[in-house]
C-alpha positions in Angstrom: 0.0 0.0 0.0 1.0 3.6 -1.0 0.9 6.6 1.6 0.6 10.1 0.0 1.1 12.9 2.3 -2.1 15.1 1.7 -2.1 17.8 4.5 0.2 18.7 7.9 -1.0 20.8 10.3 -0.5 21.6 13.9 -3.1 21.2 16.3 -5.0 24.3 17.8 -6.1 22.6 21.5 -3.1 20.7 21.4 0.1 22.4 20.5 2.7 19.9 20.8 0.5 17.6 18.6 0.5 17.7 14.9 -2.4 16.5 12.3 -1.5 14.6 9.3 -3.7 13.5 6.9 -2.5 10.2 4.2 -3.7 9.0 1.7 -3.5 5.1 1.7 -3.8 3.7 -2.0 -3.6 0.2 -2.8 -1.6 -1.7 -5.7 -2.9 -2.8 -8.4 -3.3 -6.2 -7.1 -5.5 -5.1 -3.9 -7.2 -3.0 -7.0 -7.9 -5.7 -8.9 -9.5 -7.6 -5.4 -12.1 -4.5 -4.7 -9.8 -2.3 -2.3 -9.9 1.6 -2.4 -8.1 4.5 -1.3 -8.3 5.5 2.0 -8.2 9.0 3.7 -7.0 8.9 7.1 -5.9 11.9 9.5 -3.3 11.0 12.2 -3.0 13.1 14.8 -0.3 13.1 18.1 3.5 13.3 18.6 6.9 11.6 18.5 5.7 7.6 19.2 1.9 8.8 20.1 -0.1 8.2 17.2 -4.1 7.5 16.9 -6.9 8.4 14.8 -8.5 11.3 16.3 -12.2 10.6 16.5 -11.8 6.8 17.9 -8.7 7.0 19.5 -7.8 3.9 17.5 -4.1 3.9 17.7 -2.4 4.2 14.1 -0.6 0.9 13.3 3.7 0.5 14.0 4.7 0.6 10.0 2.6 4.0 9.8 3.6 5.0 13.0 7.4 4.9 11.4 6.3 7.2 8.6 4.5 9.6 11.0 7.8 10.1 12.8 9.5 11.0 9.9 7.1 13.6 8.4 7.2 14.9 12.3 11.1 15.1 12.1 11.9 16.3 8.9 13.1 19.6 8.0 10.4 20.4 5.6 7.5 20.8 8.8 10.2 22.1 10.8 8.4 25.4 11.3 5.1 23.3 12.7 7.0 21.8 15.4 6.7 24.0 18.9 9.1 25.9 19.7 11.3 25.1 23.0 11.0 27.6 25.5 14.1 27.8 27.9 
């Protein structure tokens, strides 16, 4: 399955949380059985990942990818900034 990054936000209750929306397309062999795309937004923080409106935590392999959208220098600005 193929994740597409479709949106990352930060969270306005939370602040030290960030939202990130994916979009989960199957190959063409899932295709070819009947599955379809999913849209799913991710929301939490370094190894504290769910799916906001069930809690449902997100699964380890995504949780991997979540970390590295979190960490990367492209959302750097989204991250909070540390107060000393």
């Amino acid at each position: 399955m193929r994740l597409e990054i479709m949106k990352v936000s930060p969270d306005r209750l939370d602040p030290e949380c960030l939202l990130v929306t994916l979009r989960h397309s199957p190959g063409w062999w899932a295709r070819l059985f009947g599955a379809r795309e999913i849209v799913v937004t991710y929301k939490g923080h370094t190894e504290s990942w769910y799916v906001p409106p069930s809690f449902r935590p997100a699964p380890t392999d995504i949780v991997k990818f979540l970390n590295r959208i979190a960490d990367s220098h492209e959302f750097a600005h989204l991250r909070p900034q540390k107060r000393y």
